[in-house]
C-alpha positions as CSV (number, residue, x, y, z in Angstrom):
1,X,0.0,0.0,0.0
2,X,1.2,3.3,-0.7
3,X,0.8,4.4,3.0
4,X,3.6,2.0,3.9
5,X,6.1,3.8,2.1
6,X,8.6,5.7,3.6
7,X,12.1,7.2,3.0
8,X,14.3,8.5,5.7
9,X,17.2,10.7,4.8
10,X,20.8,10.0,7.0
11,X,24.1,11.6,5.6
12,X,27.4,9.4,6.1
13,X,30.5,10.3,5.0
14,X,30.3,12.0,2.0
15,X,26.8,10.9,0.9
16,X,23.0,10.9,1.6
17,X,21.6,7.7,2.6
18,X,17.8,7.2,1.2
19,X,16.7,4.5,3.3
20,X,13.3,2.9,1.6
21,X,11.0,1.4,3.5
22,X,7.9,-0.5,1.4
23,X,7.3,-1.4,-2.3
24,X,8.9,1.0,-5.2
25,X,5.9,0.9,-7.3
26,X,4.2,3.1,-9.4
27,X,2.7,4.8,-6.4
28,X,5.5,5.3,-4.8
29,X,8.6,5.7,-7.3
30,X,7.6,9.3,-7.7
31,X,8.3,9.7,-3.7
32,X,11.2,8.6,-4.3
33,X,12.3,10.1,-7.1
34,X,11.2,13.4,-5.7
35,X,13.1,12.9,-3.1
36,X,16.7,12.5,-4.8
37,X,15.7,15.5,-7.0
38,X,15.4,17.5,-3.8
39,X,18.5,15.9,-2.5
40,X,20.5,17.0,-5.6
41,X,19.0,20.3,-5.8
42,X,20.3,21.2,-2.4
43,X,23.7,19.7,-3.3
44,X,23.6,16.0,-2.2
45,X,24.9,14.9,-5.6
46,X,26.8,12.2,-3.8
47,X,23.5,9.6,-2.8
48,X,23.0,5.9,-2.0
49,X,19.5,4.3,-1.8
50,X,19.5,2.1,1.0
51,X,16.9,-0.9,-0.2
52,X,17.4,-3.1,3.0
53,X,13.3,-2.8,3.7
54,X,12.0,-2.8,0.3
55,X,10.1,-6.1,-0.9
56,X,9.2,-5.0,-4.0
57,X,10.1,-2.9,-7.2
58,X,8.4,-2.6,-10.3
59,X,9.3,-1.2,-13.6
60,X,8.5,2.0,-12.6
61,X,10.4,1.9,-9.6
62,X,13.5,0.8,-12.1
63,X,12.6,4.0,-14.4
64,X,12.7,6.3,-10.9
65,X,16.4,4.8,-9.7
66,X,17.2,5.2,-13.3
67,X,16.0,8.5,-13.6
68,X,17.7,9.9,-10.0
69,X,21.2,8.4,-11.3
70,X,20.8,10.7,-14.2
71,X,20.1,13.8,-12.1
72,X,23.2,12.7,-9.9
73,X,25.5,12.3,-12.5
74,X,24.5,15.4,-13.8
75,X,25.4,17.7,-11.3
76,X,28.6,15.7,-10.8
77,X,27.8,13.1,-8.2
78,X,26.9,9.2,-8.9
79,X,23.8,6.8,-7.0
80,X,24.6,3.9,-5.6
81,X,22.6,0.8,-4.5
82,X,22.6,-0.8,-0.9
83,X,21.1,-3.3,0.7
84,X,18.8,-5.1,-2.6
85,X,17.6,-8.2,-1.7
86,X,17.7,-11.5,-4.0
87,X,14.2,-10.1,-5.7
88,X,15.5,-6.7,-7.0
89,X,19.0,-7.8,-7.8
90,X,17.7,-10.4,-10.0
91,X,15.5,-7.8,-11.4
92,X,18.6,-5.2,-12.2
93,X,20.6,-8.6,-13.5
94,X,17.9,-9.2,-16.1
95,X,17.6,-5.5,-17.2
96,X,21.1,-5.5,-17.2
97,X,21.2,-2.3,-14.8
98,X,23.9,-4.3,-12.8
99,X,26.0,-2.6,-15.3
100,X,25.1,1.0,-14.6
101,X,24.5,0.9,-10.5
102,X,27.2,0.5,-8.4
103,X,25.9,-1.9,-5.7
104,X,27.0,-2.1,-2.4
105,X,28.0,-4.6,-1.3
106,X,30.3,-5.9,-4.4
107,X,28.0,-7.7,-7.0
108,X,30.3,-10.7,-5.9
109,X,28.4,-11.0,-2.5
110,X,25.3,-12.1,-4.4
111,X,26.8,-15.5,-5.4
112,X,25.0,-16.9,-8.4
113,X,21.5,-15.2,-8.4
């Protein structure tokens, strides 16, 4: 439901942290695009989307992570992954977006899925 969707914004280091809590669906993916644009706009161009509590993401969910690495890279910053569980990295391996995030932790760490 689009109730149970949440981000939380934490800064370590030298980067925001998005933590996502619920589904990334075509409800929500605008949230969270939203919320990297604002991010970037108020010079967090340095961002990592922490997926730890996320089930679920659809193909519009994909376009919005897509869409917020643009704007990063844009103003001279990069967006990285954390946290996917089996479900979405199989998703990015299909669409081939392994090849565009970078991931954390290593894409080694997720053995053979």
């Amino acid at each position: 439901m689009p109730g149970d969707f949440e981000t939380v914004v934490v800064h370590e280091h030298d980067a925001a942290v998005v933590r996502v809590k619920g589904e990334v669906d075509l409800a929500t993916s605008p949230r969270l695009e939203e919320c990297v644009i604002d991010l970037v706009n108020d010079g967090d161009a340095e961002v990592v989307i922490d997926l730890t509590e996320t089930g679920f993401i659809d193909a519009s969910g994909l376009g919005a992570l897509v869409k917020s690495l643009d704007r990063a890279r844009r103003h001279g910053g990069d967006l990285r992954l954390r946290g996917l569980r089996p479900q979405a990295f199989k998703v990015l391996k299909v669409t081939g977006l392994v090849k565009v995030f970078t991931i954390e932790p290593p894409l080694g760490s997720y053995g053979d899925l």
